[in-house]
N, C-alpha and C positions, 0 to 999 in steps of 0.2 A: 958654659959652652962646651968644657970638656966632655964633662959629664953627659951631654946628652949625643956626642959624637962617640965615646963610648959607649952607649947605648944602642945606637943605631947600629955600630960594625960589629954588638953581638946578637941579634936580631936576625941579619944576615940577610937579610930581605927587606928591598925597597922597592917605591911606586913611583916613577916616573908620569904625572899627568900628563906629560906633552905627548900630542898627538902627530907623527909624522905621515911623510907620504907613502913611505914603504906599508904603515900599519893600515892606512886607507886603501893603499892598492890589495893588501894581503884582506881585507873584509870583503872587500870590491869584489875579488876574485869568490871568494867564499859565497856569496851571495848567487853571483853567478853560479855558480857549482850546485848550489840547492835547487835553484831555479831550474838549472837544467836538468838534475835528477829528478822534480817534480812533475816538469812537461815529460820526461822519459816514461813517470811511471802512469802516468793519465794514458800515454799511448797504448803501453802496456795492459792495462787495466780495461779498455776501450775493443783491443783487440780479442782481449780474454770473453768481454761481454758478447762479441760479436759471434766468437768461436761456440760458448755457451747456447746460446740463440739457435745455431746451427743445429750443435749438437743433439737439443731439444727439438727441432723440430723434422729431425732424422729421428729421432725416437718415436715420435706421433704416429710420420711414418710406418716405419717399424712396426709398432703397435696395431695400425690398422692392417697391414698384410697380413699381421696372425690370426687377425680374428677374421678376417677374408677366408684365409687356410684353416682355419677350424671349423666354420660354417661350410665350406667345401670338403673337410673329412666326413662332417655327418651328412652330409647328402650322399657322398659314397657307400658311406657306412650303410645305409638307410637302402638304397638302389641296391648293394649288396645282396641284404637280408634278402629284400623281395624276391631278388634272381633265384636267392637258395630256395625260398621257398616254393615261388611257382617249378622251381625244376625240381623239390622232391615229390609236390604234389602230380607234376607229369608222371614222374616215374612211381607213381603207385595204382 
C-alpha cells in the first residue's frame, strides 16, 4: 500500500471522478456561451447574405444604366457624324 502511494505522489497527477455542482454549473455555462455565439453568428451571417443580395442587385442595376449610356453615346455619336456631314455637304 506504500508502494503504490509512492507512486501516485510521483506522478503528481490525479483524477478525481466526482462530479460536482460547480463543475455542472461551469459546463452549463459553457454551453450557453457556444449557443449564444452560434445564434450571434447565424445573425451575422443572415445579415451579411442579405447585404450580399443588395449589393448584387445594385450592380444589375449599375450594369444596366451603362449599357443604357452606351447605347445613348452612339446614337449621339451617330446624330453627330450626320450633322457633320450634311453641314460640310451645305458648305460645298
Amino acid at each position: 500500500m506504500t508502494k503504490q502511494k509512492n507512486e501516485d505522489k510521483l506522478s503528481g497527477w490525479s483524477f478525481s471522478r466526482e462530479v460536482t455542482l460547480g463543475t455542472l454549473l461551469h459546463l452549463a455555462a459553457l454551453l450557453i456561451m457556444l449557443a449564444a455565439g452560434w445564434s450571434n453568428l447565424q445573425k451575422d451571417l443572415a445579415l451579411i447574405r442579405h447585404e450580399l443580395n443588395r449589393l448584387n442587385s445594385s450592380y444589375d442595376q449599375l450594369q444596366k444604366h451603362m449599357e443604357d449610356l452606351s447605347v445613348q453615346g452612339r446614337e449621339h455619336e451617330y446624330r453627330l457624324q450626320t450633322l457633320e456631314k450634311t453641314k460640310t455637304a451645305a458648305a460645298l
